[in-house]
Residue, then its C-alpha position, 0 to 999 in steps of 0.5 A: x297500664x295505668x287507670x285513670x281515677x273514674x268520676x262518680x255518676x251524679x244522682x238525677x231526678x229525672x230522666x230527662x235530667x240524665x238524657x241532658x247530662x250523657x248529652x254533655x258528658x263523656x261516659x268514658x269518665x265514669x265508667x271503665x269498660x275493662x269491667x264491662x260484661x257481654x249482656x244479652x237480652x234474649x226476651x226483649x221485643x222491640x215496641x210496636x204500635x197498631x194501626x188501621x191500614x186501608x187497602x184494596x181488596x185485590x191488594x189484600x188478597x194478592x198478600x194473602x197469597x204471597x204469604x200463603x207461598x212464604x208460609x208466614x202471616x200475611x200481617x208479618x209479610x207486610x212488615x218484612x216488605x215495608x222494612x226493606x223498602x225503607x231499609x233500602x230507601x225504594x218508598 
């Protein structure tokens, strides 16, 4: 099987001057993925953002309660619940 000759991957000045150039360019060109290795990023935590959430007292307790049933905190109940409705579009 014959390679094809990769081009060099240009020197950016920034990284909004590289998101500009993968938009526009192939990385098949630059890249020869027979090379390419399995990575993995055990450690990696996706970024999260806090906020200030108001609820009703019932509310709250009924949450509590549930995650008291699950044995999870009631904060990681309400991020598992609000994933899969989003995930299943029932918002």
């Amino acid at each position: 099987m014959k390679h094809k000759k990769l081009k060099p991957i240009p020197e950016f000045k920034n990284e909004q001057e590289e998101f500009e150039f993968w938009s526009t360019h192939d990385f098949t060109d630059y890249l020869d993925l027979s090379q390419a290795k399995q990575a993995s990023f055990p450690n990696l935590k996706l970024s999260t953002k806090t906020i200030s959430l108001r609820l009703t007292q019932s509310l709250l307790e009924d949450l509590k309660i549930m995650a008291n049933k699950r044995d999870v905190p009631y904060q990681s109940l309400m991020k598992i619940i609000l994933t899969e409705a989003v995930k299943n579009d029932h918002v």
